[in-house]
N, C-alpha and C positions, 0 to 999 in steps of 0.2 A: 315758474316752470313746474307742471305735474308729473308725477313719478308714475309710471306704467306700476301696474298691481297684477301681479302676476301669481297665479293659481298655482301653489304648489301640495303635493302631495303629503299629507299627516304622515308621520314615521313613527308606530310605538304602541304599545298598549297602555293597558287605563293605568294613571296614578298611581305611588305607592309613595308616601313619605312617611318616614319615620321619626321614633324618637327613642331612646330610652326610659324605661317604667319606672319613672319617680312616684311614688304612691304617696297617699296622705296632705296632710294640710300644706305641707310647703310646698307642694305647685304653687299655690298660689303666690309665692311670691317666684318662682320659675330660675333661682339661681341668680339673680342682684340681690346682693346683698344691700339692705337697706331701701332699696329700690320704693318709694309710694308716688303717688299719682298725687299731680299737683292740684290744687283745691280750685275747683269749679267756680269761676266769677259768675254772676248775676247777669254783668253787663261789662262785655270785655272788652277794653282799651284797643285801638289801631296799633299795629304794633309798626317801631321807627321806622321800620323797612317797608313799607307798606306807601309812605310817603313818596308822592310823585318824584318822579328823577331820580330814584333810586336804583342803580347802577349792580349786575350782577355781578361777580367773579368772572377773572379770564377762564374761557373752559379749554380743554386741550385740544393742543394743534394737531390736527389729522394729515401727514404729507399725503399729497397728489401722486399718483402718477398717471392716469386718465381720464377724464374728464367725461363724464356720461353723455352722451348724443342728445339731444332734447325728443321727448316723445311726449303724443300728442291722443292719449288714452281718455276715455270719457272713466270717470269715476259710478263705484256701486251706491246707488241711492240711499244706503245707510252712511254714503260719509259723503255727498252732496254740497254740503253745506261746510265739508273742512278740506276742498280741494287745497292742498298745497303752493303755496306760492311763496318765491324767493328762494327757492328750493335751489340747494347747492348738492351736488351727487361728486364725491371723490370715489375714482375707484382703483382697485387693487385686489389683488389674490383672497380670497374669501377663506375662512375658517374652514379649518380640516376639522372632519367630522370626527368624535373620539372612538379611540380604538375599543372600547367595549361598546357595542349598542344597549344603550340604558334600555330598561323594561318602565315606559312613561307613557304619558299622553301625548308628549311634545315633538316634533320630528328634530334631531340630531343636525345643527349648522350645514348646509345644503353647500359643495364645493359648485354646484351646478346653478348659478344665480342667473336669473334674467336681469339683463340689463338695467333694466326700468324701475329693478324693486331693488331697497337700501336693505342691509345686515342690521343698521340701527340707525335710527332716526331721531334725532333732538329737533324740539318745536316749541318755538317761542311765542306767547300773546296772551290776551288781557282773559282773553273769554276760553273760560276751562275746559268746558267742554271739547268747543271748536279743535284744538288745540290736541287734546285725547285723539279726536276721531281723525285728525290730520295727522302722527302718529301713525298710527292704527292701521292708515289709511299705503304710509311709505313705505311697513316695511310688508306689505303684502298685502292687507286689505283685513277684513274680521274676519274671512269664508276662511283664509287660509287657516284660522287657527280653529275656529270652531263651524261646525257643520249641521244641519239642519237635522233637529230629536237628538241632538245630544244632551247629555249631563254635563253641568258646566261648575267649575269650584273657583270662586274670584278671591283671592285671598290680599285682602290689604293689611295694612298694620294699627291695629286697635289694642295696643301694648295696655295701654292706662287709661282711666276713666278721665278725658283730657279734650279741652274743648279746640277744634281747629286749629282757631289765632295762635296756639302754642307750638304748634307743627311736631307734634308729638307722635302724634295720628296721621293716617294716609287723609287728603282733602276728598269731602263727602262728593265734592260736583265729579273729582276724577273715579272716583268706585263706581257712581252714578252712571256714567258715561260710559261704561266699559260694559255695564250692564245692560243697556239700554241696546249696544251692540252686539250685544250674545242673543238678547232677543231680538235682533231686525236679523241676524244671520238664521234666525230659527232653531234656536235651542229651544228643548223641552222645558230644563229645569236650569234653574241660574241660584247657587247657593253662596251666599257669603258669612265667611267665620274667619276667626282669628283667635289662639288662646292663649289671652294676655294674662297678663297678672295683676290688674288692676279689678276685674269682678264684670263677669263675661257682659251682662245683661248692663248693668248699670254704665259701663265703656262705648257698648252700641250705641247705647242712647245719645251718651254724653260727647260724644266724638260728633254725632251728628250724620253716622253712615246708616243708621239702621234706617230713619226718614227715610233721606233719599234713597235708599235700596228700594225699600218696598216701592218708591214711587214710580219707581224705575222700571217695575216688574220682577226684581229678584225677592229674596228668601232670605230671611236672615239664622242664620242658626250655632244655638246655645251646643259649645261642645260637652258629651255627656262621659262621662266616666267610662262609664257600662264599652261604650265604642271605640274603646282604644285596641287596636290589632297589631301584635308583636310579628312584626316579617323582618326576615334575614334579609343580609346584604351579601352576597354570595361572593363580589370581588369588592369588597369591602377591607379597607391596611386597618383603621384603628377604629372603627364601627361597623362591627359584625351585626348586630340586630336591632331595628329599634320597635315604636310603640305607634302606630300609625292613626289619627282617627278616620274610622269608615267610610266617611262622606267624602273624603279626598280619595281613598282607593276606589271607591267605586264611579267618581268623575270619569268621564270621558275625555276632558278637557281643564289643564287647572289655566288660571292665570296669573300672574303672583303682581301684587300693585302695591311694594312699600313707599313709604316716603322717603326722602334722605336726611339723612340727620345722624348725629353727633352718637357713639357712645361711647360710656365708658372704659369699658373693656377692649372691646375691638376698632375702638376708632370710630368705624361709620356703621352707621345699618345702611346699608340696601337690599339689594334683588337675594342674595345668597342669605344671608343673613337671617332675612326674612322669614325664612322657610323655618325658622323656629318653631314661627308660631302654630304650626302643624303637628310637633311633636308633644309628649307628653311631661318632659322635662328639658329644662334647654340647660340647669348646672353642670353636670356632665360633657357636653359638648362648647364649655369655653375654654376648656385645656384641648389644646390639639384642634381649635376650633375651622382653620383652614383645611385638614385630611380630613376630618370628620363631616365635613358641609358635604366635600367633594364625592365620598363615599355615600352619602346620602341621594346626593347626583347621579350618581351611575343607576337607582333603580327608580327614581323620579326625577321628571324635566318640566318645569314648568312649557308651558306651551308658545310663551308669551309673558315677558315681564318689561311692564310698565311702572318706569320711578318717576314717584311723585316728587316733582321740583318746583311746585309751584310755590312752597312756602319750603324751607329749609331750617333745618336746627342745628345751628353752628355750636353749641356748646350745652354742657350741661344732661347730656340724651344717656340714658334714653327716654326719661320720663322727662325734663325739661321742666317748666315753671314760670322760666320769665320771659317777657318778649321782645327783652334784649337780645335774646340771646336767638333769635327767630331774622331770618332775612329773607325778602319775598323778591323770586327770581320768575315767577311766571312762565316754568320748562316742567316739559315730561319728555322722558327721553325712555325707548322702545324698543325691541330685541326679541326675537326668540332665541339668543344668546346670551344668557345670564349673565357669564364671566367680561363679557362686552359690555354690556348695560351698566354693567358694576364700574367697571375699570372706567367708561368715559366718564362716570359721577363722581370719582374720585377728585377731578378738578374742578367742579363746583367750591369744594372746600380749598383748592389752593395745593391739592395731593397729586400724586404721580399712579396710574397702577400699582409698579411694584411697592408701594408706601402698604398695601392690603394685603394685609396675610390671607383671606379670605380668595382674592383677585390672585394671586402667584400660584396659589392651592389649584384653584379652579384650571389654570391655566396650563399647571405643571401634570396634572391630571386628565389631560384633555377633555374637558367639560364647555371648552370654551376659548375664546381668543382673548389676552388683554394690550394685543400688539393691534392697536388700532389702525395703523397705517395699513391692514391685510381687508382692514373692512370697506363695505361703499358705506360709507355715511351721507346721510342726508339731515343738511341744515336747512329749517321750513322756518321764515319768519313769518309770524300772523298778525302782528301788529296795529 
């Protein structure tokens, strides 16, 4: 069954994310302590999960209360080839939009939904891309989020100089794919960065995103010191200011593409989380790290965040190492609701929402919904 893609209107102005001005050499390690990037194989092992018939986690049960009408929409020739099918739509009361309107790129959860287009969409299959653009595809289409001569910020997670198979890193074909769709929607510029603590340049590489960026048509870019921009948070409870770099204030458009995986402070990284890697110190922001994300929220929204499920890091994250500890579930799951996208990945690993101080934060803040039964989800298997 295909999901009607329905045009909706951008809410916000450009980007603004922050951080706090940690100066000097310990950026680089960004507030883990101890934290290094696990050492680059040669020639890296399949990892167990990887192995045929290997079986995801239960994800969480989303109750019904309406069942979407089947509609019968022809799809935008940038996602052609990831028509959705198997496509389950549950629907229910949508996200109340939050009582501050963020000053973002991103429009603010829409109580006025069409029918036809999902709040977030999980999508299951072999082939990465397909899978991306089927996504992409459910919960509005690319035009919804980015528009033709925009500025475009695709921010995945290149935490550590860390090869794929580790699922340390966002997967190169989903960054790829997402790029490839900011350019068929007609963006100008398509920028990707991330400010890891692993060693900017030498992570690009090594991760495998910088390749397929450029192939892709996007820009990869080294964050510089010089470009960090300290903007207030004006209804900000326990982060009043932070340290922004320019390339994201001045987007039109961010996207935010982490991967899911294990850490050890906050449990999981995902979509909130994420947005670390935009600031300029992220030690500061793990005490109080749920208020602190959320206030970060109210002046930047991503536009669109896409968690990478294709490969997962059940233990050991943030930096990881072994690929034991790596289980390959072949899912991205889609939102331009953060606090949504977060809360449904939460049961990949076997957790509940309320288990994420991050997800309650978000929620308790109105940044977002982690009461899934309010959203339409759509389940697309591609198999």
């Amino acid at each position: 069954m295909s999901v009607e893609r329905t045009a909706v209107r951008r809410i916000g102005r450009r980007t603004a994310i922050a951080a706090l001005g940690l100066a000097g050499a310990g950026v680089a390690a960004n507030g883990i302590a101890g934290c290094t990037a696990p050492p680059v194989p040669t020639q890296v092992p399949k990892p167990a999960a990887d192995v045929a018939g290997s079986q995801p986690p239960p994800t969480p049960t989303v109750p019904a209360s309406a069942p979407a009408q089947p509609q019968a929409t022809p799809m935008s020739q940038s996602a052609a080839t990831a028509k959705p099918e198997g496509t389950t739509i549950r629907s229910a009361p949508t996200t109340p939009s939050p009582a501050s309107k963020p000053a973002a790129t991103a429009e603010s959860p829409s109580p006025a939904r069409a029918s036809g287009v999902a709040d977030l969409a999980v999508v299951r299959g072999q082939n990465t891309a397909d899978i991306v653009r089927a996504a992409v595809e459910a919960v509005g289409g690319i035009e919804r989020f980015v528009k033709p001569g925009q500025k475009v910020v695709v921010k995945p997670n290149i935490c550590v100089s860390s090869a794929p198979e580790y699922a340390a890193t966002t997967n190169p074909e989903v960054v790829a794919a997402l790029v490839a769709l900011c350019r068929e929607a007609g963006a100008a510029q398509v920028k990707v960065l991330d400010y890891g603590f692993g060693g900017q340049r030498t992570s690009y590489q090594v991760s495998g995103i910088e390749d397929a960026v450029r192939k892709a048509g996007g820009e990869m870019v080294v964050i510089s010191p010089v470009k960090w921009k300290t903007t207030p948070i004006p209804n900000g409870k326990e982060l009043k200011s932070v340290a922004i770099f320019d390339d994201v204030l001045t987007a039109d458009s961010l996207i935010n593409v982490p991967i899911a995986k294990h850490h050890n402070l906050a449990r999981l990284t995902l979509g909130m989380k994420g947005l670390l890697g935009v600031i300029q110190s992220r030690e500061p922001l793990h005490y109080q790290m749920g208020q602190k994300l959320s206030d970060l929220l109210t002046v930047v929204r991503p536009a669109l965040t896409v968690i990478d499920a294709t490969r997962i890091l059940t233990a050991n994250g943030p930096q990881g190492g072994n690929l034991k500890d790596v289980k390959r579930l072949d899912t991205v799951i889609a939102s331009p609701d953060i606090v949504a996208a977060d809360a449904y990945a939460t049961g990949l690993f076997g957790l509940k929402p309320e288990d994420l101080e991050t997800v309650r934060a978000g929620a308790a803040n109105g940044i977002g919904t982690m009461d899934l039964s309010k959203l339409k989800v759509a389940q697309v298997s591609r198999q």
